[in-house]
Steps between C-alpha positions, in 0.01 A plus 500: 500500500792288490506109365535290732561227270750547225531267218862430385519235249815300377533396202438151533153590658409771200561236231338241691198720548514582102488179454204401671324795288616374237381104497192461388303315769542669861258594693315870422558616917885369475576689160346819663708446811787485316462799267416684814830431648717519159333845504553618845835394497772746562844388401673613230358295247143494628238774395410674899140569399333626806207299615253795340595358132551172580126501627372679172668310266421141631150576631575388905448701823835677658418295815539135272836678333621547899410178585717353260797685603456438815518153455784517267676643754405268815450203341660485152461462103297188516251634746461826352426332190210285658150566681553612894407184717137577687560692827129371625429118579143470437246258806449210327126444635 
């Protein structure tokens, strides 16, 4: 089956995500997001790991690797990067 959502990175947005992998205090589900995308990233310079690998080297279901795509794609780097706002809104009772 086809992607339906590629990852093409610049290179602006590959060193930025390097970065954050890089610094020492980030938090654990942001570093993973962005090792995810670094890996699934198909561009010349980027490494096109399918989402098979990606999930066996970094320890994370295929459906969290095409969530984060997927939000790459509609939303951008920053909310790729960060925890999907709650779809639910929970009674207050």
């Amino acid at each position: 089956m086809a992607k339906k959502y590629i990852v093409q990175l610049s290179s602006e947005e590959r060193d930025e995500l390097k970065d954050l992998i890089n610094t020492g205090k980030v938090a654990a589900y942001k570093r993973k997001h962005a090792e995810i995308l670094l890996k699934a990233d198909i561009s010349s310079e980027g490494d096109a790991w399918n989402d098979a690998q990606i999930s066996q080297a970094f320890g994370v279901s295929i459906s969290t690797i095409e969530r984060v795509r997927q939000r790459l794609v509609e939303e951008g780097l920053e909310a790729a990067l960060n925890r999907a706002k709650p779809t639910k809104i929970r009674n207050k009772t």
